[in-house]
VOTORFI-659932 format. One record per atom (N, C-alpha, C): x, y, z; residue number from 1. Coordinates in pm, whole numbers. Layout:
<sites>
<site east="X" north="Y" up="Z" num="NUM"/>
...
</sites>
This chain:
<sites>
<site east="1752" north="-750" up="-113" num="1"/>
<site east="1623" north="-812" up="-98" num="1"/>
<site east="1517" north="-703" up="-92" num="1"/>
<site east="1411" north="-732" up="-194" num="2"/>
<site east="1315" north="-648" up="-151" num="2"/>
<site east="1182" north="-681" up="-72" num="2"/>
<site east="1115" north="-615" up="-47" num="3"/>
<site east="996" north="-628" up="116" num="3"/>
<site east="876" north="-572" up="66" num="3"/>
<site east="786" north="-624" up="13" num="4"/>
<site east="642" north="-557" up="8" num="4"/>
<site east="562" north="-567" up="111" num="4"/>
<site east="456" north="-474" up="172" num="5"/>
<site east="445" north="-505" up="306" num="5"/>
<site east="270" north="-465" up="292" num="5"/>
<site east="199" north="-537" up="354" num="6"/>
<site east="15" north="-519" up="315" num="6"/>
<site east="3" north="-434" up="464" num="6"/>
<site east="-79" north="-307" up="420" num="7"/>
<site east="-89" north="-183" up="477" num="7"/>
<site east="-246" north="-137" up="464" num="7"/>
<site east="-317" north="-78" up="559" num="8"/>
<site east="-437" north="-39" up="547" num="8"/>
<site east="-447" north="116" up="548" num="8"/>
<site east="-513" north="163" up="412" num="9"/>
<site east="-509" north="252" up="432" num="9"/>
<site east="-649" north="325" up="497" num="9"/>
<site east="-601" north="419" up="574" num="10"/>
<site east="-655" north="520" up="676" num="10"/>
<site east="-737" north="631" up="650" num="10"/>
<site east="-668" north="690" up="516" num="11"/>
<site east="-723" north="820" up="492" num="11"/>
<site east="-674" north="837" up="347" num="11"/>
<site east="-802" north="848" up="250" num="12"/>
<site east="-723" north="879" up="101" num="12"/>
<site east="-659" north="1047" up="145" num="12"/>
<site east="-587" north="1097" up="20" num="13"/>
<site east="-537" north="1237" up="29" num="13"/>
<site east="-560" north="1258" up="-110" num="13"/>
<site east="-523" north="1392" up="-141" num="14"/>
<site east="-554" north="1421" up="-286" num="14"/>
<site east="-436" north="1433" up="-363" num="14"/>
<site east="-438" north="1422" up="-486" num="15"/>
<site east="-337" north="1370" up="-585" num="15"/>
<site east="-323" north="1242" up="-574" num="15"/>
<site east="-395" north="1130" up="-568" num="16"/>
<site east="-380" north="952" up="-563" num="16"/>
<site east="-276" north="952" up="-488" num="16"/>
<site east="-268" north="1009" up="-355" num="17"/>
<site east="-196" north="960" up="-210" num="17"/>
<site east="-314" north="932" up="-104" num="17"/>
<site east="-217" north="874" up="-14" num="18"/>
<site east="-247" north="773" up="84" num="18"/>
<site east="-192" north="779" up="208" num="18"/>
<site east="-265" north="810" up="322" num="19"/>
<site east="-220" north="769" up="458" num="19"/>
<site east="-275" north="588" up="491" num="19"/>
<site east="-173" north="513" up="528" num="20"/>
<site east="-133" north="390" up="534" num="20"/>
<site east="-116" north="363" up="639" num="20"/>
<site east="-182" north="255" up="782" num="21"/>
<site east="-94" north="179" up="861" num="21"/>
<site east="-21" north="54" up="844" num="21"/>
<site east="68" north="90" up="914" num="22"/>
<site east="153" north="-69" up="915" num="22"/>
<site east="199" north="-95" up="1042" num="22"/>
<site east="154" north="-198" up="1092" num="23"/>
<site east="239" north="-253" up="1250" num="23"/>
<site east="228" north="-123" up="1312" num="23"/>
<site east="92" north="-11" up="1318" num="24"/>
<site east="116" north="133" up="1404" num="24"/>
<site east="193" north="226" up="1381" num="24"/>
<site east="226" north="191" up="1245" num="25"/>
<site east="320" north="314" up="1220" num="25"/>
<site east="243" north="390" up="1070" num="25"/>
<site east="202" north="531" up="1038" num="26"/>
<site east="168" north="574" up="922" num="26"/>
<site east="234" north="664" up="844" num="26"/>
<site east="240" north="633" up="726" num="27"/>
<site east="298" north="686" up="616" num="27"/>
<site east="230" north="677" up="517" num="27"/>
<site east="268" north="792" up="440" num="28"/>
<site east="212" north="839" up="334" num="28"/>
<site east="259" north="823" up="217" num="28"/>
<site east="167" north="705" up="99" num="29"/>
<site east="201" north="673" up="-19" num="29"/>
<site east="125" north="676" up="-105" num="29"/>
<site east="182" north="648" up="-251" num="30"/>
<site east="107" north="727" up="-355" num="30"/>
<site east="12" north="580" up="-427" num="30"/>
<site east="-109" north="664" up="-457" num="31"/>
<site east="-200" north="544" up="-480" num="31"/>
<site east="-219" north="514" up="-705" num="31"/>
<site east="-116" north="597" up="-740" num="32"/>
<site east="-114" north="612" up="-875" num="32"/>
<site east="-132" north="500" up="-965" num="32"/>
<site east="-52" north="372" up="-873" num="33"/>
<site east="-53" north="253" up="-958" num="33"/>
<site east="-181" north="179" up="-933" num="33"/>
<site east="-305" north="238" up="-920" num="34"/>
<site east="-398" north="170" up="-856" num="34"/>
<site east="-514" north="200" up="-930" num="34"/>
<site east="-647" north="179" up="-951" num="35"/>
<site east="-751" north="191" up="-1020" num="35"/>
<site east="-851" north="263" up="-897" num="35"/>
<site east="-904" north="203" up="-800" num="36"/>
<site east="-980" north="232" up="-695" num="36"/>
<site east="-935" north="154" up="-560" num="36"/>
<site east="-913" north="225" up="-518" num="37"/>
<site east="-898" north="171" up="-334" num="37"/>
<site east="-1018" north="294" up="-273" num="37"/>
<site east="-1054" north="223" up="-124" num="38"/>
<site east="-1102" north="293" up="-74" num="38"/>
<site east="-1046" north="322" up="68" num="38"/>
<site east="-1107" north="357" up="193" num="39"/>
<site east="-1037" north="372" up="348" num="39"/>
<site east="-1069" north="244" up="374" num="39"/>
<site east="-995" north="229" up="427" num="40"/>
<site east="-1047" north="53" up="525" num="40"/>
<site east="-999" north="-50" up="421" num="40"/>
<site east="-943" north="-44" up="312" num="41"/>
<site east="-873" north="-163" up="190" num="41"/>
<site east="-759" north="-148" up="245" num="41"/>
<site east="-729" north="-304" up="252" num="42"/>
<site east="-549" north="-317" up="277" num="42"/>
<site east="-522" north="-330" up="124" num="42"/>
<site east="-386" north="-256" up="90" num="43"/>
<site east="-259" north="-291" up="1" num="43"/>
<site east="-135" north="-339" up="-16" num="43"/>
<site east="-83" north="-392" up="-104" num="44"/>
<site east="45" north="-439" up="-73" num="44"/>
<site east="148" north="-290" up="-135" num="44"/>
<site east="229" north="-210" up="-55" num="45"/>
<site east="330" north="-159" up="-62" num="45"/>
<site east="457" north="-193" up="-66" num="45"/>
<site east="536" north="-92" up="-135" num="46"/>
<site east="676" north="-100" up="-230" num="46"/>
<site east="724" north="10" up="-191" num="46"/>
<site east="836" north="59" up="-171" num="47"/>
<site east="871" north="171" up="-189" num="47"/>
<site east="788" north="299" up="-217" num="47"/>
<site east="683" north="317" up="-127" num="48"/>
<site east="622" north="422" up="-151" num="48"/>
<site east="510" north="424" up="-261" num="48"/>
<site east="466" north="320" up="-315" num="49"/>
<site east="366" north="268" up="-359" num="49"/>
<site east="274" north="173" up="-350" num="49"/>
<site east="176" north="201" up="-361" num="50"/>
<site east="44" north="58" up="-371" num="50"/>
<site east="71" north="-15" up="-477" num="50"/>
<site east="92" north="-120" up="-481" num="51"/>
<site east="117" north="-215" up="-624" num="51"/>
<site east="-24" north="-307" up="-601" num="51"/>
<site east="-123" north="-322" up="-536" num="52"/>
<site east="-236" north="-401" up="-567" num="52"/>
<site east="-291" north="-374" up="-463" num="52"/>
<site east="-444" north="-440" up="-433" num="53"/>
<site east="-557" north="-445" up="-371" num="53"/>
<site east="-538" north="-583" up="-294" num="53"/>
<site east="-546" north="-642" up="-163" num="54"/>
<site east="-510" north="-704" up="-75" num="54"/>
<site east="-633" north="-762" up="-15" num="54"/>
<site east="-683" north="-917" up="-58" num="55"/>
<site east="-808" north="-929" up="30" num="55"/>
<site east="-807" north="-937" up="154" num="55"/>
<site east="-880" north="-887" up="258" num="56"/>
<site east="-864" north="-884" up="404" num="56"/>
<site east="-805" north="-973" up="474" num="56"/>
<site east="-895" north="-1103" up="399" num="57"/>
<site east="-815" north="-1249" up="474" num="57"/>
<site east="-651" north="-1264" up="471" num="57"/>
<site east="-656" north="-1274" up="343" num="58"/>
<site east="-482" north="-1267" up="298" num="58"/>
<site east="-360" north="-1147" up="369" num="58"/>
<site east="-463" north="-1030" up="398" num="59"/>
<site east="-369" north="-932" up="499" num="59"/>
<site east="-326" north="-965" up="643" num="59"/>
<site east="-470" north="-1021" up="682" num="60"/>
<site east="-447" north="-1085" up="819" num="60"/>
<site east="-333" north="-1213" up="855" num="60"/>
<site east="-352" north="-1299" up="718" num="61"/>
<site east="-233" north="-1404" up="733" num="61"/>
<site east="-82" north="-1359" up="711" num="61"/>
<site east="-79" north="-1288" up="626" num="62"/>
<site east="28" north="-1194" up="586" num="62"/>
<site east="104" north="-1106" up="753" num="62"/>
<site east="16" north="-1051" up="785" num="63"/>
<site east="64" north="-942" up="940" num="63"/>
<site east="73" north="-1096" up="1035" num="63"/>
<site east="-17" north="-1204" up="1032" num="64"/>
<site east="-28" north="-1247" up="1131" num="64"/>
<site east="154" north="-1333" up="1099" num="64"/>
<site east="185" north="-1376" up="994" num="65"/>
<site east="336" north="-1437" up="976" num="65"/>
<site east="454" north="-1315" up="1009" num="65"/>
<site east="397" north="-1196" up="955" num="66"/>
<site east="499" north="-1102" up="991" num="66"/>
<site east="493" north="-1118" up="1155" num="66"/>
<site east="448" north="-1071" up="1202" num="67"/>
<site east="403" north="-1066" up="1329" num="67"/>
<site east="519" north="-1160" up="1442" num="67"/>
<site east="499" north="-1282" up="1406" num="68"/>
<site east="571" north="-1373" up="1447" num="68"/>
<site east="712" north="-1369" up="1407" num="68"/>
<site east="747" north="-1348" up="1312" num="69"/>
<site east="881" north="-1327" up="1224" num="69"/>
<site east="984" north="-1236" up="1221" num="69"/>
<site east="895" north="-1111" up="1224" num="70"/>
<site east="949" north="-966" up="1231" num="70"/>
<site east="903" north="-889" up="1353" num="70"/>
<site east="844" north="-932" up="1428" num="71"/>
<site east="785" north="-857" up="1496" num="71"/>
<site east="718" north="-718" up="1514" num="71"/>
<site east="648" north="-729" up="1377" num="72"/>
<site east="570" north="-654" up="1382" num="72"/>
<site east="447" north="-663" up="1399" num="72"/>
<site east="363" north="-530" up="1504" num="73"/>
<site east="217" north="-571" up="1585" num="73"/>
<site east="135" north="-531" up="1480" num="73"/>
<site east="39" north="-574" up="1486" num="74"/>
<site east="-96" north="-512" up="1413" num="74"/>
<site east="-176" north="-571" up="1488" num="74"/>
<site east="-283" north="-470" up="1517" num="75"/>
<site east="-403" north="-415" up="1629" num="75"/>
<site east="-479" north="-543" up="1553" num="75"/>
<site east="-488" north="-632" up="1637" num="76"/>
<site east="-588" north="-744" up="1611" num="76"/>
<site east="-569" north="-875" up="1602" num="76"/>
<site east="-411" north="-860" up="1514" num="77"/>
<site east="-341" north="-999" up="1460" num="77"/>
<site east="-354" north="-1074" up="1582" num="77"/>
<site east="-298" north="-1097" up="1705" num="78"/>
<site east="-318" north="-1193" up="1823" num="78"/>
<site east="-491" north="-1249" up="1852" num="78"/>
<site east="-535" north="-1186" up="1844" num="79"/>
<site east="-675" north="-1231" up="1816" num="79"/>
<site east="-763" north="-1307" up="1705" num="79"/>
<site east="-678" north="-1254" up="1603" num="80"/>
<site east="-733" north="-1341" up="1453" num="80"/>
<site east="-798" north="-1257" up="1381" num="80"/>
<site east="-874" north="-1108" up="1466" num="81"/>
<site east="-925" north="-1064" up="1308" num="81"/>
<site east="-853" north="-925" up="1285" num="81"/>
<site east="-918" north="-839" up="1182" num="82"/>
<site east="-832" north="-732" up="1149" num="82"/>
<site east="-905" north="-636" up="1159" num="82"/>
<site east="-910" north="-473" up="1228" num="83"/>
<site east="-1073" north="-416" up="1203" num="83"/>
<site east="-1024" north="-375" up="1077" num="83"/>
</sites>
């Protein structure tokens, strides 16, 4: 089974990489498959890639089901919004 997981990224890097949170945890992935992201855009990640651009709303429902499911936290989800 595979897991794509919507991640905000934190900090571009150079060479189309990416510092990424997820549920408080950051890692660094490559933004190659992508046109423009900026800091503060959630993405959906793969194996170490951005495969698309993630509208905010849709990230929040996304973490907020993980959340419940997997238990994973994201800074906000219990509240409803996302910073």
């Amino acid at each position: 089974m595979c897991l794509a997981l919507p991640a905000r990224i934190v900090t571009r890097l150079p060479e189309e990489r990416a510092l990424v949170e997820i549920g408080g945890v950051c890692k660094e992935i490559s933004l190659a498959l992508l046109d423009s992201v900026s800091e503060g855009d959630y993405v959906i990640v793969h194996v170490g890639f951005a495969l698309s651009r993630l509208d905010p709303e849709e990230a929040q429902k996304t973490l907020a089901l993980l959340s419940g499911s997997l238990g994973i936290e994201e800074e906000g989800v219990s509240g409803g919004t996302i910073p």
